[in-house]
N, CA, C and O of each residue as an XYZ file, in Angstrom:
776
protein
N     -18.245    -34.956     41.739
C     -17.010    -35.634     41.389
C     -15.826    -34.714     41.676
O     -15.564    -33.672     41.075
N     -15.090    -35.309     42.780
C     -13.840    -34.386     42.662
C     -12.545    -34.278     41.663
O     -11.931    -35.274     41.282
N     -12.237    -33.041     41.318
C     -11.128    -33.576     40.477
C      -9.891    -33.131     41.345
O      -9.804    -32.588     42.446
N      -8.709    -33.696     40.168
C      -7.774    -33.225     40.699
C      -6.931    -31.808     40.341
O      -7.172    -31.450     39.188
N      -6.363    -31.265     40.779
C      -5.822    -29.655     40.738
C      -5.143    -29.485     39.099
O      -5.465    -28.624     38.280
N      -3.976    -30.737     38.895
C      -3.908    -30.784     37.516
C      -4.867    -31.090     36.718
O      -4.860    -30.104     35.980
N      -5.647    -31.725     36.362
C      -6.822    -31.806     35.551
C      -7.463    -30.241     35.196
O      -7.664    -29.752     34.085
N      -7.704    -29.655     36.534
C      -8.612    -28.645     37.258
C      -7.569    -27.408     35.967
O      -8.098    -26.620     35.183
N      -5.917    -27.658     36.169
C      -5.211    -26.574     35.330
C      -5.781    -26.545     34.261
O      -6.450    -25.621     33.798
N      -5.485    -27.828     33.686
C      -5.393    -28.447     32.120
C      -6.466    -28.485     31.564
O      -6.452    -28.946     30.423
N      -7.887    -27.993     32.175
C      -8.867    -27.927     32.056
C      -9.406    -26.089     31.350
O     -10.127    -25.679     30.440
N      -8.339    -25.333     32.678
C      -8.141    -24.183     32.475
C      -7.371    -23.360     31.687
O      -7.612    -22.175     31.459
N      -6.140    -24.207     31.138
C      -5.657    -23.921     30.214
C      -6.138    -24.430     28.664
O      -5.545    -23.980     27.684
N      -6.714    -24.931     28.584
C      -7.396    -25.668     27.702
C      -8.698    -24.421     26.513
O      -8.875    -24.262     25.305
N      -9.411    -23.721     28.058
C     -10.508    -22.782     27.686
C      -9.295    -21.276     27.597
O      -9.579    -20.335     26.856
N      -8.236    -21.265     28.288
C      -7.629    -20.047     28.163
C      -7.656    -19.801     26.136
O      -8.302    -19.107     25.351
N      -6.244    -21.119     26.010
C      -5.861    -21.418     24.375
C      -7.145    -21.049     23.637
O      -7.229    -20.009     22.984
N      -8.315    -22.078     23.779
C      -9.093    -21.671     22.761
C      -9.729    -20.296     22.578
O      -9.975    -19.822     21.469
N     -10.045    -19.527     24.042
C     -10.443    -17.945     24.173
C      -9.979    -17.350     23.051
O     -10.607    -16.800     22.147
N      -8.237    -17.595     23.272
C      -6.896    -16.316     22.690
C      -7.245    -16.704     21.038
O      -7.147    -15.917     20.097
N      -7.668    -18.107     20.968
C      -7.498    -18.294     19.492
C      -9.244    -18.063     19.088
O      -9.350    -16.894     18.717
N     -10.082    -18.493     19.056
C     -11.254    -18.225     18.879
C     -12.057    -17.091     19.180
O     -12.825    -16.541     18.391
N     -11.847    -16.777     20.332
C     -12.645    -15.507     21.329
C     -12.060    -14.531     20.586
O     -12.843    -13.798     19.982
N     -10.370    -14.225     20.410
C     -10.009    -13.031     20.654
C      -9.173    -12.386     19.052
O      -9.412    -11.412     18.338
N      -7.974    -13.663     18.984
C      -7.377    -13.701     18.053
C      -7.937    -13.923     16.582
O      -7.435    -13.302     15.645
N      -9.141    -14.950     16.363
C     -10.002    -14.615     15.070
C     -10.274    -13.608     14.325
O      -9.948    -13.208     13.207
N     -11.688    -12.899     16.125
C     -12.515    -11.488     15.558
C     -11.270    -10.508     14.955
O     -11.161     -9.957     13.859
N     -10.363    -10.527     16.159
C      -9.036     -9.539     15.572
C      -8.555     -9.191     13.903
O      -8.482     -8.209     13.164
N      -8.259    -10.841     13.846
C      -7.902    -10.611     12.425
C      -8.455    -10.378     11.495
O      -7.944     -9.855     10.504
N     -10.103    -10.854     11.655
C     -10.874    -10.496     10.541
C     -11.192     -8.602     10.623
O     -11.553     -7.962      9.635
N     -11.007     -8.112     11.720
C     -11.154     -6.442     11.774
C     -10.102     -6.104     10.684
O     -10.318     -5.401      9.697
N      -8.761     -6.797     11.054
C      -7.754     -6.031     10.268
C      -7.828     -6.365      9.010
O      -7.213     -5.632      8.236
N      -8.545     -7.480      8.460
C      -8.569     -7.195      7.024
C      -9.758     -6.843      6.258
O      -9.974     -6.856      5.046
N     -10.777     -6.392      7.684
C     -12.170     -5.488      6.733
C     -11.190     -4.220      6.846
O     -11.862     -3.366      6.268
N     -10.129     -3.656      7.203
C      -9.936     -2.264      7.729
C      -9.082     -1.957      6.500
O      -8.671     -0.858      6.127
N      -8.903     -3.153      5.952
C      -8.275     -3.213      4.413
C      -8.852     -2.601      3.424
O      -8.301     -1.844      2.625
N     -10.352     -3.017      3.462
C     -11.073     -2.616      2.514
C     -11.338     -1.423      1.658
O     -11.827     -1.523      0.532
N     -10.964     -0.152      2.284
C     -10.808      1.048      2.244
C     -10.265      1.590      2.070
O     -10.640      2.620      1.509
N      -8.733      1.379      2.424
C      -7.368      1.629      2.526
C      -6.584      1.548      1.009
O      -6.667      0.628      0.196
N      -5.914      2.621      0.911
C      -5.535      2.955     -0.565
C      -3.834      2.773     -0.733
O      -3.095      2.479     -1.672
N      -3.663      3.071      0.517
C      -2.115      3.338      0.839
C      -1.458      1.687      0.720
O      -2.032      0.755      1.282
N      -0.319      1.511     -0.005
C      -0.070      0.069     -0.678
C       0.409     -0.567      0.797
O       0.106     -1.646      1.307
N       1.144      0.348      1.214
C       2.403     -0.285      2.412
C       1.233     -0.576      3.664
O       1.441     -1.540      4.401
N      -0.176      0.400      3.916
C      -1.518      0.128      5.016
C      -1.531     -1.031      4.808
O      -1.472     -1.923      5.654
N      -1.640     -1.181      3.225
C      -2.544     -2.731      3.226
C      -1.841     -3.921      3.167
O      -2.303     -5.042      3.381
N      -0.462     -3.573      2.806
C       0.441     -4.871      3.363
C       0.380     -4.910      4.702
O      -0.095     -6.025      4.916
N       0.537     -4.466      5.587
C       0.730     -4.366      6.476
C      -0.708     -5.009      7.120
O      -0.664     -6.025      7.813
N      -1.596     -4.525      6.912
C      -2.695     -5.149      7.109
C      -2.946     -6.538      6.806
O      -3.706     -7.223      7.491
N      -2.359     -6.949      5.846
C      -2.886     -8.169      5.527
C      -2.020     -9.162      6.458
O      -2.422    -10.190      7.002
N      -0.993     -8.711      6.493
C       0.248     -9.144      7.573
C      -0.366     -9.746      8.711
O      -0.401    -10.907      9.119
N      -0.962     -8.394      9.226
C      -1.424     -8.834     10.492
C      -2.260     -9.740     10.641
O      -2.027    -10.543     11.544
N      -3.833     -9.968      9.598
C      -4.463    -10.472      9.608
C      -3.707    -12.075      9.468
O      -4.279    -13.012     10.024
N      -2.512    -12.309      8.766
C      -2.271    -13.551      8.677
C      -1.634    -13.669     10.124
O      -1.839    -14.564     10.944
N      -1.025    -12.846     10.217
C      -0.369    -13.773     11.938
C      -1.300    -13.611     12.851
O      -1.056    -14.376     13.784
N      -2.132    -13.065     13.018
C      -3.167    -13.292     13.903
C      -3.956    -14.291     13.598
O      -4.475    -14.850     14.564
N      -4.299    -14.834     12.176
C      -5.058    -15.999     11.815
C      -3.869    -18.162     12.394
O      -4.114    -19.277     12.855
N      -2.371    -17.084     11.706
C      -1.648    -18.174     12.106
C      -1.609    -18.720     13.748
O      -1.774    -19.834     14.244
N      -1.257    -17.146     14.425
C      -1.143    -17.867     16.019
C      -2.496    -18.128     16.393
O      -2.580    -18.800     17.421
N      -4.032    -17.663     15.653
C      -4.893    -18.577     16.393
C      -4.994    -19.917     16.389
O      -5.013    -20.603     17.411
N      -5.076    -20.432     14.988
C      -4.634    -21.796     14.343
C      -3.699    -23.071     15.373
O      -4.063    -24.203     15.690
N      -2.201    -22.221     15.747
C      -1.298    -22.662     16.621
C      -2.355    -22.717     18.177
O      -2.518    -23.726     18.863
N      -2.734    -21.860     18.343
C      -3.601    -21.765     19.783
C      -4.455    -23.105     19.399
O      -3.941    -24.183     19.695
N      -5.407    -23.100     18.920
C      -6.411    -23.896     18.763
C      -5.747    -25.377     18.740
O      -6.032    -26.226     19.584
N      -4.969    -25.559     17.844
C      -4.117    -26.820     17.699
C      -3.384    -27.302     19.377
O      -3.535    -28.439     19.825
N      -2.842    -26.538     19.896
C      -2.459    -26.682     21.302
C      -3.282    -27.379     21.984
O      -3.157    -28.504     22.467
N      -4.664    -26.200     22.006
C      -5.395    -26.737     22.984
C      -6.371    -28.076     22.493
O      -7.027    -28.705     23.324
N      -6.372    -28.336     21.383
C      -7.020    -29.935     20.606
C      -5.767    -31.021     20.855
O      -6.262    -31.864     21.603
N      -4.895    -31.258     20.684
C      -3.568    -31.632     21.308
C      -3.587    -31.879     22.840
O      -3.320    -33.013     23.235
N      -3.934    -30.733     23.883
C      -4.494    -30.935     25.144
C      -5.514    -31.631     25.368
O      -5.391    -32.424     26.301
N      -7.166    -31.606     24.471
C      -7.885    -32.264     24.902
C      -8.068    -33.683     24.342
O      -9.123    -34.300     24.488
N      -7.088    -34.135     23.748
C      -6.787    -35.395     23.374
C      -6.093    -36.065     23.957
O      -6.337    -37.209     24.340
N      -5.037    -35.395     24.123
C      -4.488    -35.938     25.510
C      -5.122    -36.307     26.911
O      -5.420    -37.406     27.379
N      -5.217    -35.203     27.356
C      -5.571    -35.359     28.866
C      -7.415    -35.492     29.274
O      -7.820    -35.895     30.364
N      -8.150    -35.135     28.337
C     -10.176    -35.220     28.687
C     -10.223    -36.375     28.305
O      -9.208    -36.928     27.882
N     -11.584    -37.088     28.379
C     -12.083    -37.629     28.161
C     -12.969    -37.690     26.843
O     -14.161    -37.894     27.070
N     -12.643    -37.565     25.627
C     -13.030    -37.476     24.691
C     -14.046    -38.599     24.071
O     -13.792    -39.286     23.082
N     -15.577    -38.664     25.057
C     -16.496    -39.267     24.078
C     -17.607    -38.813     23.140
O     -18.497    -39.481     22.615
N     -17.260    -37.148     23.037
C     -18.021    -36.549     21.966
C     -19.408    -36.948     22.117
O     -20.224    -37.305     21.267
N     -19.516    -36.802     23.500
C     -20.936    -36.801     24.124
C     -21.512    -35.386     24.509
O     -22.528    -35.438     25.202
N     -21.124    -34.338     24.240
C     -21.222    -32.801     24.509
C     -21.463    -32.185     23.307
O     -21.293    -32.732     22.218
N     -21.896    -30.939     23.489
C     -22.149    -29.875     22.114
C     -20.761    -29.055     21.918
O     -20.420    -28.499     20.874
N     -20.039    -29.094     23.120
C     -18.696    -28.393     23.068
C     -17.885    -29.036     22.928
O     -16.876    -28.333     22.968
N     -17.562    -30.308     22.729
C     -16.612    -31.098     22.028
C     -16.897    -31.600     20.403
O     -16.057    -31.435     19.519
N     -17.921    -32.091     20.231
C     -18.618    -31.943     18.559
C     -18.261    -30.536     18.167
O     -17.479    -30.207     17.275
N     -18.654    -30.093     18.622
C     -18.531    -28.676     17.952
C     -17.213    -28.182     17.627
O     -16.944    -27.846     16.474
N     -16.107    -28.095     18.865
C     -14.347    -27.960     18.701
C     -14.273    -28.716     17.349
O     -14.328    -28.081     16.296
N     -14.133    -30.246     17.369
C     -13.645    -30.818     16.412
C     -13.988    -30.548     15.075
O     -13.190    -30.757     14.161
N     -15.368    -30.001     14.855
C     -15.580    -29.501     13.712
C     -14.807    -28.337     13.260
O     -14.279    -28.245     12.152
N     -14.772    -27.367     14.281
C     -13.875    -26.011     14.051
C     -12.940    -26.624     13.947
O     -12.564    -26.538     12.778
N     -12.191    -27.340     14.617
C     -10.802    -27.718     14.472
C     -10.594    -27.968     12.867
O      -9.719    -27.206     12.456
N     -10.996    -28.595     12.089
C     -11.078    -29.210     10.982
C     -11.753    -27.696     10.019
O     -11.048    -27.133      9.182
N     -12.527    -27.447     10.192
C     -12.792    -26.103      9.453
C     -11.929    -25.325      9.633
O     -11.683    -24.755      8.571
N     -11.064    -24.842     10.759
C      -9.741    -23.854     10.329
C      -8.785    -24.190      9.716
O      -8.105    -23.477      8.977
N      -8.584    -25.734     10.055
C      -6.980    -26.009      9.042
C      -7.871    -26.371      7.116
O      -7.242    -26.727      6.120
N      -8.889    -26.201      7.166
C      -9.186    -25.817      5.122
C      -9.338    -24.385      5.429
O      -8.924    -23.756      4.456
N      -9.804    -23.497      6.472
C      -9.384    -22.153      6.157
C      -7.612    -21.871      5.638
O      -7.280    -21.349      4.574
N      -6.609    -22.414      6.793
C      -5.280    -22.553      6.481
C      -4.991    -22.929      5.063
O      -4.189    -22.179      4.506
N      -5.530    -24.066      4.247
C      -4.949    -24.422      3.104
C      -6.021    -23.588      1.933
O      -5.610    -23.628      0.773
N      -7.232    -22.913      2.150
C      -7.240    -22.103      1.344
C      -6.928    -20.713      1.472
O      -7.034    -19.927      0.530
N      -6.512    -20.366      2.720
C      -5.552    -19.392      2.881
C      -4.251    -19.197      1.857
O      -3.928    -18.246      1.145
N      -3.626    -20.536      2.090
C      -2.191    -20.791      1.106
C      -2.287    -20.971      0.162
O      -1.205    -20.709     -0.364
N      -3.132    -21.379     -0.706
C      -3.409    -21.880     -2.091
C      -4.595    -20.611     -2.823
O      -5.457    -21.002     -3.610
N      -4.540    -19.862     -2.633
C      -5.557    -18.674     -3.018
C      -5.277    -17.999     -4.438
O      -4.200    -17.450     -4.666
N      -6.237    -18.065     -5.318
C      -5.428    -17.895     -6.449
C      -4.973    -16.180     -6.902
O      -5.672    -15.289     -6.419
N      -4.264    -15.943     -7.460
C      -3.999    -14.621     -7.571
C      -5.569    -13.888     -8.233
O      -6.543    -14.329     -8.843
N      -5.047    -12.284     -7.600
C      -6.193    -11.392     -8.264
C      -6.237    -11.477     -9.701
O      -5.228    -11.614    -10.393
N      -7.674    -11.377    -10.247
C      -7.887    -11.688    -11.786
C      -8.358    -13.056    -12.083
O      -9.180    -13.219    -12.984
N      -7.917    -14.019    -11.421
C      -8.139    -15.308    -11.780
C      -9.713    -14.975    -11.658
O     -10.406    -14.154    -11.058
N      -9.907    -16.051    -12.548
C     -11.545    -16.800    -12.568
C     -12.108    -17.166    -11.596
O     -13.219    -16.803    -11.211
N     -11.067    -18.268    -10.885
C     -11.330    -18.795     -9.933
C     -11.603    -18.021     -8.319
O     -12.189    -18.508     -7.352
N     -10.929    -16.619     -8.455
C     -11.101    -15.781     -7.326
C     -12.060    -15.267     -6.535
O     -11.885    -15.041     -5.338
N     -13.180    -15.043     -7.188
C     -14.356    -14.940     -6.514
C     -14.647    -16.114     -5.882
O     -14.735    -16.134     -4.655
N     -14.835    -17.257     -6.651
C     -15.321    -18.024     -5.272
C     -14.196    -18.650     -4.473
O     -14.521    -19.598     -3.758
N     -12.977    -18.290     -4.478
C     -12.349    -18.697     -3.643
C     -12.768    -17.459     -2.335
O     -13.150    -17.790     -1.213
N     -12.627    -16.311     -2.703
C     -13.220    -15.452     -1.624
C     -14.397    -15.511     -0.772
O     -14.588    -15.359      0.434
N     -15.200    -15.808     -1.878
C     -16.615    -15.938     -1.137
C     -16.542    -17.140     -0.083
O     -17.053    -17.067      1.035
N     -15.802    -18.327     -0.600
C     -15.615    -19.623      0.328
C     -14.886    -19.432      1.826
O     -15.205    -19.857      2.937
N     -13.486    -18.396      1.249
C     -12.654    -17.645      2.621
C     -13.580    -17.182      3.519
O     -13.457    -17.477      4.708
N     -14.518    -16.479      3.119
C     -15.314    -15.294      3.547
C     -16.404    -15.863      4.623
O     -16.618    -15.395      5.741
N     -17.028    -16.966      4.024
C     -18.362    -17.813      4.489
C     -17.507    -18.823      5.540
O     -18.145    -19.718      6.095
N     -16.601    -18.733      5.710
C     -15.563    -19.987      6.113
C     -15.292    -19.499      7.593
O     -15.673    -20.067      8.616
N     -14.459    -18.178      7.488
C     -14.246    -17.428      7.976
C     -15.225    -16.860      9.298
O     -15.104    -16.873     10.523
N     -16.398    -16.290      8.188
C     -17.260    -16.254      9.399
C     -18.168    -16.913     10.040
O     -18.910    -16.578     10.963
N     -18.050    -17.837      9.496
C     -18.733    -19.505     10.280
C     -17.961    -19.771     11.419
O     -18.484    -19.829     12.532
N     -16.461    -19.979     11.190
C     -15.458    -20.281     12.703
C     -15.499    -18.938     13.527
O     -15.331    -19.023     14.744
N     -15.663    -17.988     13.083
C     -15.504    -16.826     14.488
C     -16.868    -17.029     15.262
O     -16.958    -16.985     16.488
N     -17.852    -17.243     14.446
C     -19.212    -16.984     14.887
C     -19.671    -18.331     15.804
O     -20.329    -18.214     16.838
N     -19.188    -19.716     15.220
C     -18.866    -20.374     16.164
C     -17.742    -20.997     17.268
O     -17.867    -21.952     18.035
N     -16.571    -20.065     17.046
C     -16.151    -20.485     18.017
C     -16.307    -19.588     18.935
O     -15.878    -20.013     20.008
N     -16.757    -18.458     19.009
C     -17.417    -17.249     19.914
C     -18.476    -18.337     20.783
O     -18.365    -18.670     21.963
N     -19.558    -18.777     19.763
C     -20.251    -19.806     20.647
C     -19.953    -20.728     21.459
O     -20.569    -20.945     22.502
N     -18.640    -21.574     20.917
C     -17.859    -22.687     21.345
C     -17.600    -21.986     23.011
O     -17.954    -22.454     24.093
N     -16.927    -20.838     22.739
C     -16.274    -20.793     24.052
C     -17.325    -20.556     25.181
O     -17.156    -20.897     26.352
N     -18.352    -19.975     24.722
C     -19.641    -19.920     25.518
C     -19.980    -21.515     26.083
O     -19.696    -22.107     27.124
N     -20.412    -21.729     25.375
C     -20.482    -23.457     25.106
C     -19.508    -24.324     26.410
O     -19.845    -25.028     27.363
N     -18.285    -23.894     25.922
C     -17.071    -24.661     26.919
C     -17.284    -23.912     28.502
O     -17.130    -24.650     29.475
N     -17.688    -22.235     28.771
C     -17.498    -22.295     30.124
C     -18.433    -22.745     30.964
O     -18.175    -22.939     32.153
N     -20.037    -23.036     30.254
C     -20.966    -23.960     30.785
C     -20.466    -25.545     31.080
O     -20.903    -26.321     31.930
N     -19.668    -25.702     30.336
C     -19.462    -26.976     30.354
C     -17.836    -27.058     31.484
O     -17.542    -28.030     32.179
N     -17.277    -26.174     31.404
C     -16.175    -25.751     32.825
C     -17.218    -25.892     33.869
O     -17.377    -26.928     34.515
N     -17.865    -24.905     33.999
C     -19.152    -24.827     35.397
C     -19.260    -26.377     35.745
O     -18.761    -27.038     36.656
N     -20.206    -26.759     34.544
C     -20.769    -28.445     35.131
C     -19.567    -28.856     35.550
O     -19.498    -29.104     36.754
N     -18.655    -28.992     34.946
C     -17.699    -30.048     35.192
C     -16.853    -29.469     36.889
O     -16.188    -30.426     37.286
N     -16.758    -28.542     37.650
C     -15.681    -27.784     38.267
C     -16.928    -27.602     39.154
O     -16.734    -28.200     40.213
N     -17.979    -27.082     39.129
C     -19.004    -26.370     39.802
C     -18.616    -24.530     40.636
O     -18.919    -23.803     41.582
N     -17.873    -24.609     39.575
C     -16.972    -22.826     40.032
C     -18.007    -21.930     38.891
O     -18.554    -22.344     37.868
N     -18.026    -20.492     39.547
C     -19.102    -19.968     38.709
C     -18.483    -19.190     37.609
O     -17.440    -18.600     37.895
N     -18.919    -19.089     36.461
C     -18.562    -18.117     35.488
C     -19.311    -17.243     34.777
O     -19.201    -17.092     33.560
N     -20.113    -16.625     35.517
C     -20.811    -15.295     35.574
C     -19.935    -14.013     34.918
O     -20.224    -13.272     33.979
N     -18.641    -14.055     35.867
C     -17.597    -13.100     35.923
C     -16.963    -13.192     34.228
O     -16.871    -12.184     33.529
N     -16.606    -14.438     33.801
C     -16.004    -14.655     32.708
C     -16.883    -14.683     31.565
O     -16.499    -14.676     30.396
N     -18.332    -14.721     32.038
C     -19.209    -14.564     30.876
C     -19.211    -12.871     30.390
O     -19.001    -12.272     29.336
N     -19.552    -12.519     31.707
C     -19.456    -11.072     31.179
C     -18.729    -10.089     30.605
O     -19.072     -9.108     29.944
N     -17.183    -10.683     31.114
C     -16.392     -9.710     30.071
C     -15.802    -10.560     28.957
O     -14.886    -10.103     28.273
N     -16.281    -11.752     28.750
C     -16.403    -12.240     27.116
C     -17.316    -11.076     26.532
O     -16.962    -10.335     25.614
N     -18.441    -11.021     27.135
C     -19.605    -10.549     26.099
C     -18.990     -8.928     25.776
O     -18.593     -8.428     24.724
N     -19.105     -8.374     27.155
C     -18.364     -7.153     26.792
C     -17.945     -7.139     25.885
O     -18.475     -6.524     24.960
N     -16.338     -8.088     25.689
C     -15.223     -7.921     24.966
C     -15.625     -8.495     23.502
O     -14.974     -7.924     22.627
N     -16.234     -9.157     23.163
C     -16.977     -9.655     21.654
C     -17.947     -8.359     21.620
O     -18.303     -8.029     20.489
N     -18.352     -7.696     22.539
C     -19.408     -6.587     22.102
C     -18.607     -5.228     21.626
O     -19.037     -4.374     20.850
N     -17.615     -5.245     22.142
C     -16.588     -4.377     21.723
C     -16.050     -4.764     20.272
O     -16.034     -3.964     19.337
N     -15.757     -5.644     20.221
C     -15.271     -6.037     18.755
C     -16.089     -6.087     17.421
O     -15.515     -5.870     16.354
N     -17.714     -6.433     17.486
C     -19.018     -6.393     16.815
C     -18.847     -4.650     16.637
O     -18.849     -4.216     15.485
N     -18.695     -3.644     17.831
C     -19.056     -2.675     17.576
C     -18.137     -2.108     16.593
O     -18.625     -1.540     15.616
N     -17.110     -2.174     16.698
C     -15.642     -1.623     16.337
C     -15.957     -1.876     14.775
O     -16.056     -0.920     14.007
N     -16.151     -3.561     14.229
C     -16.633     -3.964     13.385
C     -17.715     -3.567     12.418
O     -17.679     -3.698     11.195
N     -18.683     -3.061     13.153
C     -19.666     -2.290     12.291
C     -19.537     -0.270     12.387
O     -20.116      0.591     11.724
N     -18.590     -0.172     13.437
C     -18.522      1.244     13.085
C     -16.947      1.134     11.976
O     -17.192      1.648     10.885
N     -15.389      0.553     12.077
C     -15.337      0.530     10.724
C     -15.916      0.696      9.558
O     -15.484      1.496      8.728
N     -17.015     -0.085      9.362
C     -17.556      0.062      8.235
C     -18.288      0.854      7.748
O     -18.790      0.822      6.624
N     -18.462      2.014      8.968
C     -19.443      2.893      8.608
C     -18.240      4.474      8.481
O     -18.389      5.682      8.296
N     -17.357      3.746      8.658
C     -16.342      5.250      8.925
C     -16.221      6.286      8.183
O     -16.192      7.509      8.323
N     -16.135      5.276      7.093
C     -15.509      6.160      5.474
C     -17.023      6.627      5.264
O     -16.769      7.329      4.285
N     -18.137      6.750      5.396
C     -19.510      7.117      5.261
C     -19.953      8.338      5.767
O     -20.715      9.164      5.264
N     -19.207      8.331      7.124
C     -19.112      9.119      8.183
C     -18.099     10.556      7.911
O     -18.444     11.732      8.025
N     -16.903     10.065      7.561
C     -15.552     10.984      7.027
C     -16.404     11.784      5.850
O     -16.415     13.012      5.925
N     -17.051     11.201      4.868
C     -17.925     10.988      3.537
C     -18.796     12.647      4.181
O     -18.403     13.666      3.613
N     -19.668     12.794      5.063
C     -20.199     13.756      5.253
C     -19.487     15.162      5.677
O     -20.117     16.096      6.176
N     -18.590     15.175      5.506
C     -17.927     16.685      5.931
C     -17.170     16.899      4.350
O     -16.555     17.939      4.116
N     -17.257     16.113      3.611
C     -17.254     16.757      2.174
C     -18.793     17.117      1.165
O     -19.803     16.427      1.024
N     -18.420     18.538      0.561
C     -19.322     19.170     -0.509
C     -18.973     17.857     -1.699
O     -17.897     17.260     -1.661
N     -20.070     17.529     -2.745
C     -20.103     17.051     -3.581
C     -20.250     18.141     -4.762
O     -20.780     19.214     -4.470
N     -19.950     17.991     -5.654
C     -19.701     19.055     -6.594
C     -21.093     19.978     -7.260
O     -21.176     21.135     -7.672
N     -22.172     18.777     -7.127
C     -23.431     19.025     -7.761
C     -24.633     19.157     -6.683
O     -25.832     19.171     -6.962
N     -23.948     19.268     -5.145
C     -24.587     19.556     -4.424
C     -25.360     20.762     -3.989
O     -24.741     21.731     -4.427
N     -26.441     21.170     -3.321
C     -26.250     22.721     -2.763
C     -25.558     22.602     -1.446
O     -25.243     21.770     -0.595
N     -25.480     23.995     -1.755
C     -24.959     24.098     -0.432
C     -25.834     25.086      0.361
O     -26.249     26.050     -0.282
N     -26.221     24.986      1.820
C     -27.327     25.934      2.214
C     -26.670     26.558      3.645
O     -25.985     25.917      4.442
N     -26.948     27.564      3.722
C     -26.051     28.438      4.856
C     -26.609     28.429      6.068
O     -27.823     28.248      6.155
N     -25.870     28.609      7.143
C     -26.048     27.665      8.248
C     -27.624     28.380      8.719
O     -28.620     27.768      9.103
N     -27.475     29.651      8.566
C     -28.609     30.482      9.044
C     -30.504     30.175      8.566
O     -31.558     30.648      8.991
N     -30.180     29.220      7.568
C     -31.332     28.764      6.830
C     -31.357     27.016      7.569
O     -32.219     26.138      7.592
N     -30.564     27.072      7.869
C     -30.550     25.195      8.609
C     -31.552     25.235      9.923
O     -31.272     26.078     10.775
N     -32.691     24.393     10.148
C     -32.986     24.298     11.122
C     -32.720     23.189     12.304
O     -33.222     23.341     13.417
């Protein structure tokens, strides 16, 4: 089936939006507010949390764009795993958005499971829309018959970079953790170390 060159854009801009917002802009924000976790300094962690919200907001805006695009211009008979699937994310980020905004202050009762819900919420949409976009450039291929070998690989790279970053954060302060004496420790001299 041939298409036409606009379609062919709008097709391409379509997988760009969701990349920046799903692929890239998600994992992002959720780094910056595990990088919170640790962080003692008041003004780090404003600042941190900052980021994590505008990076959560312009993915939101991204994602919305490109659902806006494929309503418009595809063929939307939710005959695919990558269109079921968008619309679900679509709808699972904007209750991330409103329990984003409505979050009850620290102390409340209600705070734990509002976190735990953020949390499980959270990493349900990165984890699938990481898939999604996988998902969508198979479904670019079928549809275009152009190869994306090239774009698979430095997705993966670039999500493999972010997983890593992600789990060495968390190991940092663990890491920093070993070049301090503990008080009740021994201490053994280097000449006895094998």
């Amino acid at each position: 089936m041939k298409m036409s060159p606009r379609l062919e854009f709008e097709i391409t801009l379509h997988g760009f939006l969701l990349w920046a917002s799903m692929g890239f802009l998600m994992p992002l924000g959720i780094l910056a507010i595990r990088l919170s976790n640790r962080e003692e300094n008041p003004r780090w962690l404003r600042i941190l949390f900052y980021v994590h919200t505008i990076f959560q907001m312009i993915a939101v805006l991204l994602a919305t764009a490109g659902a806006i695009m494929s309503i418009k211009n595809f063929n939307n008979l939710f005959n695919n795993n990558h269109q079921r699937l968008g619309v679900a994310l679509y709808g699972i980020i904007w209750l991330q958005v409103f329990f984003g905004i409505f979050r009850p202050k620290r102390g409340s009762k209600r705070r734990s499971v509002w976190f735990f819900s953020h949390w499980i919420l959270g990493t349900a949409v990165t984890f699938l829309g990481v898939l999604n976009v996988y998902i969508g450039l198979a479904a670019y291929h079928e549809k275009t018959s152009k190869g994306i070998t090239t774009w698979n690989l430095l997705f993966t790279i670039q999500i493999s970079l972010i997983v890593f970053f992600y789990l060495f954060q968390e190991k940092w302060f663990y890491i920093q953790k070993q070049r301090v004496v503990l008080s009740n420790e021994e201490i053994v001299p280097k000449e006895m170390v094998l």
